[in-house]
C-alpha positions in Angstrom: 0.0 0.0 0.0 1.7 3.7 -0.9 1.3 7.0 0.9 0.1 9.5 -1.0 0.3 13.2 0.6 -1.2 16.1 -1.1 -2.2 20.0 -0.3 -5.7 20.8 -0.4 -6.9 24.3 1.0 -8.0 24.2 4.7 -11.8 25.2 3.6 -11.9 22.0 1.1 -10.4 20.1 3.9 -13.1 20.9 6.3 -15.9 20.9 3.5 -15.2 17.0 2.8 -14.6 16.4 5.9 -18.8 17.8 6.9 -19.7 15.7 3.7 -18.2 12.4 4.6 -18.3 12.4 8.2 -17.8 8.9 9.8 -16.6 7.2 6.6 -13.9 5.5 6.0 -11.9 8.7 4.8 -8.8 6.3 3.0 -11.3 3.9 1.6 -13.0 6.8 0.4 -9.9 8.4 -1.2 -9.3 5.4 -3.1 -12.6 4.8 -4.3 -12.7 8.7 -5.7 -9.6 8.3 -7.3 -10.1 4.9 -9.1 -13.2 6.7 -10.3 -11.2 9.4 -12.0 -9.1 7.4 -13.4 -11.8 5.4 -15.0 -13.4 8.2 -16.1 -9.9 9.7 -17.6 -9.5 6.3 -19.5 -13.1 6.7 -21.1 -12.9 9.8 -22.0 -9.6 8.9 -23.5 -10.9 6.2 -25.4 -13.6 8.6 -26.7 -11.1 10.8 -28.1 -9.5 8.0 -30.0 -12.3 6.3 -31.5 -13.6 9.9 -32.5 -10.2 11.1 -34.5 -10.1 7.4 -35.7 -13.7 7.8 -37.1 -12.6 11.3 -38.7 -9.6 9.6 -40.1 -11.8 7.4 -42.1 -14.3 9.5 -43.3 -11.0 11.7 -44.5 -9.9 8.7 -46.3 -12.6 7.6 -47.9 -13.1 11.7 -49.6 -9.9 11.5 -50.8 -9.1 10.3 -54.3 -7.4 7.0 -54.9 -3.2 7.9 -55.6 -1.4 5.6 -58.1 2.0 3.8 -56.8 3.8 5.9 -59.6 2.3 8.7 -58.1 3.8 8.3 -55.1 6.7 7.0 -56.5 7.1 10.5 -57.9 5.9 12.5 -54.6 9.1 10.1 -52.8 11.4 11.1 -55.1 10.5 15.0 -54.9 11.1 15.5 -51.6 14.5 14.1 -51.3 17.6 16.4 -51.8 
């Protein structure tokens, strides 16, 4: 089990303590942050699979490129 020690302002402090008064303040902790980082992996996941669905509707409005094409683009660029 780690420690984990962080600043909060004194008027937080008092305010979750009021909320959550009698609980099980570490068990609570935990619980709270397991919840953020479930919630930062879904949103996370949300993104991705948004830009991914962009990326294919991008691809399928572009036109079709020939392998000479590219060929030629390749060679264009380099010096």
């Amino acid at each position: 089990m780690a420690i984990l020690q962080v600043n909060i302002p004194d008027e937080l402090k008092i305010q979750f303590e009021q909320a959550f008064f009698g609980q099980d303040i570490d068990g609570l902790i935990g619980r709270l942050m397991r919840d953020a980082v479930e919630q930062a992996r879904t949103s996370q996941r949300e993104r991705r699979a948004k830009v991914i669905e962009e990326l294919l509707v991008l691809r399928q409005q572009t036109p079709p490129v020939s392998t000479e094409e590219i060929r030629e683009a390749r060679e264009w660029g380099r010096p």
